[in-house]
Every structure is written in structure tokens, then in C-alpha cells.
C-alpha positions in Angstrom: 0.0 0.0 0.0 1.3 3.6 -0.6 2.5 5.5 2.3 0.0 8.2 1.8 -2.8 5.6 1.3 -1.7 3.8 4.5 -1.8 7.3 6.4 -5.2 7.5 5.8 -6.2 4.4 6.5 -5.1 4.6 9.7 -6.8 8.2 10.7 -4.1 10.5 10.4 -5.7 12.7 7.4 -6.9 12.6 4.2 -4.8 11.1 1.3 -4.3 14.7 0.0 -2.9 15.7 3.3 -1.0 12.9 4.4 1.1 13.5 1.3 1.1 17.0 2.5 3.1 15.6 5.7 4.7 13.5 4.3 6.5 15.6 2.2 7.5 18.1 5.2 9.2 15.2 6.4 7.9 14.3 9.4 7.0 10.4 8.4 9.0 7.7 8.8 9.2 4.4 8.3 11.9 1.9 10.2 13.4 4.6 11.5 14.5 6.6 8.3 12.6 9.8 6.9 10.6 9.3 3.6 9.2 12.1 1.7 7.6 9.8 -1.1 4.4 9.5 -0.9 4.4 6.4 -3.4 6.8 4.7 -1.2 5.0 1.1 -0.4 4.6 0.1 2.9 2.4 -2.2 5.5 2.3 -3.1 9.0 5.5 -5.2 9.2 6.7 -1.7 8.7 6.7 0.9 11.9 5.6 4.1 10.0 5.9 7.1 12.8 4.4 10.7 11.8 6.2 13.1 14.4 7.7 10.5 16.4 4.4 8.5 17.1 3.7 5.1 15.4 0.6 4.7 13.3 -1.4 1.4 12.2 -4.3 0.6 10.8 -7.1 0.3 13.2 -8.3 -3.8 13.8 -5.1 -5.1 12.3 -4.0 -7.6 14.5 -0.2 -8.4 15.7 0.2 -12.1 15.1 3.8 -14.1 16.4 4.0 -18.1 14.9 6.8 -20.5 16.5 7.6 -22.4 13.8 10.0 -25.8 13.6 12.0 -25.0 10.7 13.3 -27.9 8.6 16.4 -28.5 6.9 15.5 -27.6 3.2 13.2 -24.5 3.6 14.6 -20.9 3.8 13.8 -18.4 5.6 12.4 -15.9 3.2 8.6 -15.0 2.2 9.6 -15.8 -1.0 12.3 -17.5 -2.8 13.4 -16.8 -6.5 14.9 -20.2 -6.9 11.8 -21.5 -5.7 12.8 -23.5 -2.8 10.1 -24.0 0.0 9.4 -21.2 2.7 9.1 -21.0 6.0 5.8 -19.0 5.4 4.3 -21.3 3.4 4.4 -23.9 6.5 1.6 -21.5 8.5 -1.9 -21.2 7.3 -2.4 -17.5 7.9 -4.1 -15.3 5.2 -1.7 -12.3 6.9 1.4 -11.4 4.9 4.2 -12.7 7.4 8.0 -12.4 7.5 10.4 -14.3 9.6 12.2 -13.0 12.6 15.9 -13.2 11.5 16.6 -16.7 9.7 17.8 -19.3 9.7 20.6 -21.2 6.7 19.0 -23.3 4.7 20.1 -26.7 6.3 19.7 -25.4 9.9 16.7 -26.3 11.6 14.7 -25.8 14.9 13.2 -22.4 16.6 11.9 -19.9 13.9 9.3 -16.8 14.6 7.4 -15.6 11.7 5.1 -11.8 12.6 3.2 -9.6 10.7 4.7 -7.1 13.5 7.8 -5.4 12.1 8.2 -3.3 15.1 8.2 -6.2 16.8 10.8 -7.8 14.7 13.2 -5.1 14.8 13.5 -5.5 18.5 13.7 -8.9 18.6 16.8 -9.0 15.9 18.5 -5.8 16.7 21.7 -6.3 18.4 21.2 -3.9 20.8 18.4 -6.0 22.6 20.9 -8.9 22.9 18.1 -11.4 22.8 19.3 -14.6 23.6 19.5 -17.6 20.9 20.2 -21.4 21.7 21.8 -23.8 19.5 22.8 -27.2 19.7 25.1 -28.4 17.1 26.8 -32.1 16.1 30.4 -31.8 15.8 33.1 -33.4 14.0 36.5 -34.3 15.3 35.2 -35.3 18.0 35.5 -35.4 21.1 35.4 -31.2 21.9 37.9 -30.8 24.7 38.1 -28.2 27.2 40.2 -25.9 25.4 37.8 -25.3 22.6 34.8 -25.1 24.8 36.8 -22.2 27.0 37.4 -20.4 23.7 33.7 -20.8 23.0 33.2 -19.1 26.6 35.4 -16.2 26.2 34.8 -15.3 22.2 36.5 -16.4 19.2 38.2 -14.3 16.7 36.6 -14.1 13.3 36.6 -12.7 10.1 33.8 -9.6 10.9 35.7 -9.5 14.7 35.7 -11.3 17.6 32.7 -12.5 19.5 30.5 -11.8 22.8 31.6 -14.7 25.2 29.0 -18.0 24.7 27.4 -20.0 27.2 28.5 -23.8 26.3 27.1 -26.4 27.6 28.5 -30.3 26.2 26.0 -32.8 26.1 28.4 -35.7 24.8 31.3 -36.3 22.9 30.2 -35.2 20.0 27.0 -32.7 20.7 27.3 -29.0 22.3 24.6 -26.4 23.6 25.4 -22.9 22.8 23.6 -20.1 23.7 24.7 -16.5 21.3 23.5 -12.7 21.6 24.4 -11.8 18.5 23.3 -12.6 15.3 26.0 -12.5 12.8 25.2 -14.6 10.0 26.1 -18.6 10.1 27.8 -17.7 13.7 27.5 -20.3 15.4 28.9 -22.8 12.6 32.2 -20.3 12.2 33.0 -20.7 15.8 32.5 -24.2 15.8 34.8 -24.5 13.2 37.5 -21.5 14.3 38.1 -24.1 17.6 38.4 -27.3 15.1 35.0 -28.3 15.1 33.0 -28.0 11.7 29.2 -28.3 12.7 27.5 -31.3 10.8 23.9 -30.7 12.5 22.6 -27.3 13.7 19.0 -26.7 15.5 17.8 -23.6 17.1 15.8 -25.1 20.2 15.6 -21.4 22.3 14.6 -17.7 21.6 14.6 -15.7 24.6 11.8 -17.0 26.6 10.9 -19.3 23.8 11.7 -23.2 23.3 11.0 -25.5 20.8 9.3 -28.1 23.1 8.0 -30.8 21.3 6.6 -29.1 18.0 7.5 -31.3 15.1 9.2 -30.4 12.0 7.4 -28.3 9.8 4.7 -27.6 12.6 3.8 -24.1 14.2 1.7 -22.8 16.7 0.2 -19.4 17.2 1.7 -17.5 20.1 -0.4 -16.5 23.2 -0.6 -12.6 24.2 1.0 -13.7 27.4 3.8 -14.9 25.3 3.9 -12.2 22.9 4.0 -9.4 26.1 7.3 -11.4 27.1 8.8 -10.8 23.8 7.9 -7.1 23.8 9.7 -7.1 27.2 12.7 -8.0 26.1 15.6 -5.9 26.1 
């Protein structure tokens, strides 16, 4: 929808004038001014006019956990054609996922038509915590390699925020991350000697996977939803 349709929908003033305001700049949208009033938007957007946020009245916030599986990515829509995470809720909503997640990773993925929402959930600043647990070659991971874990590794983009890391066996470790660089977890793995062979979100802040099955979702509860909006 066009920003100056969208301001009108959701009360602020007539098409005519929203474009009005629009071009004064005082709209915008994720943060950055825009002075087009063609410029499409919706409510996975946060569209502000002087600093306030404005939706469209009886358009509800919906949050899905979904169990990703290997093989889908984590896009609304792919140009290869490769199956979506989207496509595995039944929701007649437009929704995008929080973050993602690579291709062959699965586990603990949150799709929202809430882009305010989103943002905070994925914006380093929050720190939101994520846990992994990965299957690791050259096994067994001694203690070296999990202290590194613990204190931050040095990579490529810079080094890391310590880890938790927790070892479940020989061959299997839990970590838990507050950033979201991409394929981070798998590049530490392998910066300490221990290329990942199996990766699977099972936490997101307050969130856990539980026993959903792969390629199931659920719809989240307001309680739950409040709890995210807390974070941070």
C-alpha cells in the first residue's frame, strides 16, 4: 500500500494531506525519513508521523513459533523456488520471519506480521538470547575449545560476545549466542576445530522449541507475545 494511502487508513488525514506531511518530512518508516508518498509500505513496517507510530485500526499483531526444517529458507519468498518457512503456517496475513535461519539449519523460527516487533527482537542492541545445539566433527570437543567458546573467538567480521556452552556428549554441544551475525554459530565451531554437521535452534529468549514437530507451528499466546515485547 502507498504510504499516503496507509496514512489514511489509519486516521491521520486525508490522502491529499497525508502526502502533504509527508513531504514536510515528518513520516517515517523503520526509522529513516521518507518524503515519497508512493513509497509502499504495511504493518511489518513501523511508520511514525512526528515520532508516534501509526497502524491501521483492527489489524492484529500475530507471532507463529515455527520448527523449521532442513531444506526450507527463511524468506517470504524465494526466486529459486525453494520451500518457505511462510508457506508452513496457514495465515491469510502477509508474514515475515524473525531473523533466519541457513538453509540446512533447523529448529526455533518466529514468523510476525509485527515489524516493530521484529526489529527488536533481531537488533543487536536487545541482545536477545538464541540457543543452539550443534553435532560436531573431530570429536571429542575438549576443554580448550569449549573455553574459547566461553570467552569469544576471533573471526573474520571481529571477535565474538563470550558463549554459554554447555557439552552434552562427545560429539554434541549447547550454545547459547546474543548476536546474530550470520552462520555464527557454525564459524565458531569451526574457528576451535569443530566444523558443525547438524545445527537446531531449540531457544529464543523465553521461547523453546518443546515438542513441536518439523514443519509444525503454533500461534503465540498474548502472554507470550508481552514477554517478547519485554525484552531488552
Amino acid at each position: 500500500m502507498r504510504l499516503a494511502k496507509y496514512l489514511a487508513h489509519a486516521g491521520v488525514a486525508s490522502r491529499r494531506a497525508s502526502e502533504t506531511i509527508i513531504a514536510a518530512g515528518r513520516v517515517t518508516v523503520d526509522g529513516a525519513t521518507v518524503t515519497d508518498p508512493a513509497r509502499d509500505v504495511d504493518d511489518t513496517r513501523v511508520v511514525k508521523v512526528d515520532g508516534r507510530r501509526v497502524r491501521i485500526a483492527g489489524h492484529e499483531q500475530l507471532v507463529y513459533l515455527v520448527h523449521k526444517p532442513a531444506g526450507y529458507v527463511s524468506t517470504a519468498r524465494d526466486p529459486q523456488n525453494r520451500p518457505t518457512v511462510v508457506s508452513l503456517v496457514d495465515s491469510k496475513e502477509r508474514l515475515y520471519p524473525v531473523g533466519r535461519l541457513d538453509y540446512d539449519t533447523t529448529g526455533l523460527l518466529l514468523l510476525t506480521n509485527d515489524g516493530e516487533l521484529a526489529h527488536r527482537l533481531t537488533h543487536p542492541s536487545f541482545e536477545v538470547p538464541r540457543t543452539y545445539r550443534a553435532r560436531i566433527a573431530n570429536a571429542p570437543i575438549n576443554e580448550p575449545a569449549l573455553r574459547a567458546l566461553r570467552e569469544g573467538v576471533e573471526l573474520d567480521d571481529g571477535r565474538t560476545a563470550p558463549a554459554k556452552v554447555r557439552k552434552l556428549s562427545s560429539n554434541h554441544v549447547e550454545l547459547t549466542i546474543h548476536e546474530g551475525r550470520k552462520r555464527q554459530v557454525k564459524r565458531m565451531l569451526e574457528a576451535v576445530g569443530h566444523p558443525v554437521r547438524t545445527l537446531e535452534r531449540v531457544a529464543f529468549g523465553p521461547l523453546r522449541l518443546g515438542a513441536l514437530e518439523p514443519g509444525e507451528a503454533r500461534k503465540l499466546t498474548p502472554a507470550e507475545i508481552e514477554r517478547l515485547r519485554g525484552l531488552g
